[in-house]
Phi, psi and omega in degrees: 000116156340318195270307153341317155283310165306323162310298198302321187265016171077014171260001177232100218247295171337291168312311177290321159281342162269354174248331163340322182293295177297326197279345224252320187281006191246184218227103201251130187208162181276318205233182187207138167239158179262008172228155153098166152268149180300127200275286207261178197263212174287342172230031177306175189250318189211159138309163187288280215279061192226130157245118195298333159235066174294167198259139149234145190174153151103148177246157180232106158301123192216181200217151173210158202226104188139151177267205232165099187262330187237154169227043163237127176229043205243355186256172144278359173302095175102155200255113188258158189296184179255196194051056186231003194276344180298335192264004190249102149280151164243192183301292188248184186232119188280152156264127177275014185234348179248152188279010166165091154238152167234174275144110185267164188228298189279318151323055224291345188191152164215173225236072209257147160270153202282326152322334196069055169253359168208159158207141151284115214264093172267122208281172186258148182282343182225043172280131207206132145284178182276342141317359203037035139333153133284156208251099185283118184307356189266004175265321191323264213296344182264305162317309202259352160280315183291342185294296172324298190274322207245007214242190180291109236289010169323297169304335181251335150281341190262329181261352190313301171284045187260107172255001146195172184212106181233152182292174184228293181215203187255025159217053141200135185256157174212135144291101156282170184224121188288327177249113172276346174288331161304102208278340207270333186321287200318299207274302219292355189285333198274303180326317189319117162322078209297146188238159184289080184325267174350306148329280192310281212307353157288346193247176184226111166329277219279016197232109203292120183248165197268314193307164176281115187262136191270131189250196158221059191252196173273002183225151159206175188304125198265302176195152218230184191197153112306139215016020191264289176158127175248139198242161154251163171239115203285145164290105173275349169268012169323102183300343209257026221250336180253091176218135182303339186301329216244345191298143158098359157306145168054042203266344198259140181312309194216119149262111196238137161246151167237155192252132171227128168319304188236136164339294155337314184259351196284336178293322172312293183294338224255317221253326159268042178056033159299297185240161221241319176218151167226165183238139179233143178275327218239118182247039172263327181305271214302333160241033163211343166252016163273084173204146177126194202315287191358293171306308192305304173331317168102357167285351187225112169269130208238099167215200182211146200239161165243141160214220217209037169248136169312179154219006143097197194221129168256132181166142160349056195257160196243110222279108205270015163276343191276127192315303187305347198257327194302354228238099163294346169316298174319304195292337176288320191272356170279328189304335180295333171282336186275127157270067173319327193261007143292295129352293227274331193297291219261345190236309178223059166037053199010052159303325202258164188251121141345087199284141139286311175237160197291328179267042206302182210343072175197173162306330172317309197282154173272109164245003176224189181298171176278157174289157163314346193273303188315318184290326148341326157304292217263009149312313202272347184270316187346303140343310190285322196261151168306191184278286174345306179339299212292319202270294188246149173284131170288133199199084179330147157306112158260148175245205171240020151079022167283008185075046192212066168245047170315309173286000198266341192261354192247317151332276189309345191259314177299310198291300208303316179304339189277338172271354170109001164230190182203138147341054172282118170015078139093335213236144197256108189252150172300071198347308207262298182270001180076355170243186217281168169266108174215157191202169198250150186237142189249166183199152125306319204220102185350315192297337191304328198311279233291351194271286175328305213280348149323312194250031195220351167263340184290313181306319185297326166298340165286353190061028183253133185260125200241172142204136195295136141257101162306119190214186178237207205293337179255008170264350188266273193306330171276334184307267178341273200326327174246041196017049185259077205208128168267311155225137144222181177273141180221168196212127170243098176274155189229168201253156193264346163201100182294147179204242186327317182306316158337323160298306162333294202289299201243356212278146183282339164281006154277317196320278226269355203263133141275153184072013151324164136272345160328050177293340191295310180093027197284183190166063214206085159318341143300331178297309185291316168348265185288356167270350170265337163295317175323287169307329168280003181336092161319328182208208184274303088060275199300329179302296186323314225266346180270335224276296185304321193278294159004284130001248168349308179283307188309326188247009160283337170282357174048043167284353189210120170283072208304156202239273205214166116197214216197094218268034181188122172288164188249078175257144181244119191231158187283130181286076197222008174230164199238126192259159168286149163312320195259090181279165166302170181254351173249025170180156186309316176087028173300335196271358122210104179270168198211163152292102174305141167326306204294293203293302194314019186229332190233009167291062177282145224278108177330004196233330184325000000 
């Protein structure tokens, strides 16, 4: 590190009595984890689930479903295209085999301090845009300003506590921190898509374009369809291209997507060798239409990968701004109308597991009473919380999926009377203003309906009048964004180590932010409680155990009407590519996969 050889020769003399001190607690490292040690050392060569000498070569075809307006995807405005995360270097690099380490990339090194109240980022001298620009601490500071005043209100929750950025010289930059207790700040900052000062400052942030935006990723845009389809291009002048984060990596020549309205037809064109790999969702899809020549053949590989990612909470969610919703008495008694196990049975060939928790299938969720260290948490809350927090395990309503859920709805009809409303001829009316309980359910996505219309009869039997609003993707996306909704299905994904985001999700100043993720509308000072206790974790332990009392509030609060998920991806790919021995253990690893040689010459329509 530059600044440091100069303190040693004695030419930043100045500098050193006034920074010696701060400087003297920190820490100079190739990589950062956020609990723990780092798995590889200072000279590793590679990632493990990497093959180092994969072939490059070759186009890859993917499909994405919705259309697509924009190449900014750092605003809320506009539908942005996808792959566009390709075209972006950031300071570091995640290992997909640890549950949060970075790595450098843009960073050749960095300076932390032992509290994590700064760090310092020393850039590689021959980190380039793709314009071949140098990459500057003066892009650093410019990036994490224009993100902050002009970006997606996300952003600004995520970053909150940064309270400066200044170059230290003309390859390292330093982050100060307002919160020395936020521990995950030091990495996510590392995360960040560094953007082009030169660039920018000539363009208007906030307004979403078409123009070809200039990165330092390994990729950038060859050409594009507006709603159509957009291809990339691998960079052969790629600055970053031999670095252990990049080696084995980045193997295909043109990564191209194409846009399809519906899942359905998009699996159709998928089959007729149109496109090359897929992820699929739908597990009607999956189990009943990856059939034909392809498959038999052996030309379409059909499989399920398992893996060790939380999957977050999927679900009904209900927009507690709306007068009908604020009541958790209410919203606890509709979660009693869905019947997952009638659904999971009668609809999706019992693929799927019962989400319980915002944290599912990882440590984070409370599956069991809390421990003494949890009550300990959650003690200064008391007050605040349901009771239940204390008591009991949280568990959605189960049946036995015969479709006979009289007593569960009879139930549920008691509480809702207890909450202010009654039965009338046929119709569940307010005691007090006389009118009937009816809300609008919003949707996007065809497939969705048939999940819904079950749990859209139970309710009707209930005397609650539901009606479906079908829309499409950006009417869909401005709907959310300006939270003009009664209810939809959403999905809150999670990280194997949660922190900022967290604010996003539950904090009561995202509830006002538009294009929050807060859809919810939450505003419940224990949740700001425990979600900055969250951030402030010292360790992996204190992370588990706030992550579960969290847990805990969210989901004695009925705030949601949990759904589903599924603890493996399901992909089907054209059989023309070549994988590593090893998968990450936190992510699928498409990006390295490779084009076998032997194929790119005969890559011809699966069905043949």
């Amino acid at each position: 590190m530059k600044l440091i050889k100069s303190i040693l020769t004695g030419t930043l003399l100045t500098v050193a009595a006034i920074a010696g001190t701060a400087y003297a607690s920190s820490l100079t490292q190739h990589g950062i984890a956020m609990h723990g040690d780092l798995k590889y050392g200072p000279d590793f060569p590679h990632f493990d689930y990497v093959n180092p000498n994969a072939p490059k070569g070759g186009k890859v075809i993917q499909s994405t479903i919705g259309t697509f307006d924009s190449f900014n995807p750092f605003i809320v405005k506009g539908n942005t295209a996808p792959g566009l995360g390709l075209m972006y270097d950031s300071l570091l690099a995640r290992a997909n085999d640890e549950p949060f380490s970075l790595y450098g990339l843009i960073a050749e090194s960095l300076e932390v301090a032992q509290d994590r109240s700064w760090v310092i980022f020393n850039l590689r001298p021959e980190a380039r845009f793709n314009d071949g620009s140098p990459i500057t601490p003066d892009d650093i500071i410019y990036t994490f300003k224009l993100l902050r005043e002009q970006g997606a209100p996300g952003y600004r929750a995520y970053y909150a506590d940064i309270s400066s950025i200044e170059a230290i010289d003309e390859d390292s930059v330093k982050f100060t921190f307002s919160n020395s207790n936020n521990k995950e700040l030091a990495l996510i900052v590392g995360e960040a898509s560094i953007l082009p000062k030169h660039y920018w400052q000539k363009r208007e942030f906030q307004k979403p374009s078409l123009d070809i935006p200039l990165g330092s990723g390994p990729y950038t845009i060859e050409k594009f369809e507006p709603g159509r389809s957009i291809t990339f291009r691998r960079n052969e002048d790629y600055w970053a291209e031999n670095l252990p984060v990049n080696i084995g990596r980045h193997n295909y020549d043109q990564i191209q997507y194409d846009v399809y309205l519906d899942g359905t037809v998009a699996l159709e064109a998928f089959k007729a060798g149109e496109f090359d790999f897929t992820q699929e969702n739908s597990s009607k899809r999956w189990a009943t239409s990856y059939t034909g020549p392809g498959f038999k053949s052996g030309k379409i590989i059909k499989t399920e990968l398992p893996h060790q990612n939380p999957t977050g909470m999927q679900a009904f969610v209900m927009n507690t701004r709306r007068p009908l919703f604020t009541d958790s008495t209410i919203r606890q008694a509709l979660g009693m109308a869905f019947d997952f196990e009638w659904t999971n049975k009668n609809l999706f060939y019992n693929a799927y597991t019962r989400t319980h928790s915002f944290f599912s299938n990882s440590e984070m969720a409370a599956t069991a009473l809390p421990t003494p260290a949890e009550l300990e948490i959650l003690e200064p809350i008391r007050d605040q919380v349901p009771p239940e927090v204390f008591t009991k395990v949280y568990r959605a309503p189960t049946t036995d999926g015969n479709g006979k859920i009289r007593r569960q709805l009879r139930q549920a009809l008691r509480m809702l009377k207890a909450a202010g409303w009654t039965l009338k001829q046929g119709k569940l009316i307010n005691t007090t203003s006389g009118k009937q309980f009816k809300f609008e359910l919003l949707m996007f996505q065809p497939s969705m309906e048939r999940v819904a219309a079950p749990f859209l009869r139970n309710l009707e039997r209930m005397g609650i009048e539901v009606s479906i609003r079908m829309v499409d993707v950006s009417q869909y996306i401005n709907r959310l964004r300006s939270t003009d909704f009664d209810m939809v299905v959403y999905s809150f994904p999670q990280s194997n180590s949660p922190g900022n985001e967290q604010r996003d999700f539950w904090s009561s100043a995202a509830a006002d932010s538009p294009g929050s993720r807060n859809l919810i509308g939450i505003k419940n000072p224990a949740v700001d409680h425990l979600v900055e206790k969250l951030i402030q974790a010292s360790s992996r332990e204190q992370l588990v155990l706030t992550s579960r009392a969290l847990d805990r509030v969210l989901q004695w609060n009925h705030y949601v009407i949990p759904q589903f998920h599924i603890s493996s991806y399901r992909i089907a790919y054209r059989n023309i590519f070549g994988m590593p021995e090893q998968r990450p253990a936190y992510s699928l690893g498409f990006d390295t996969w490779w084009i076998r040689p032997e194929t790119l010459a005969s890559k011809d329509s699966a069905t043949d």
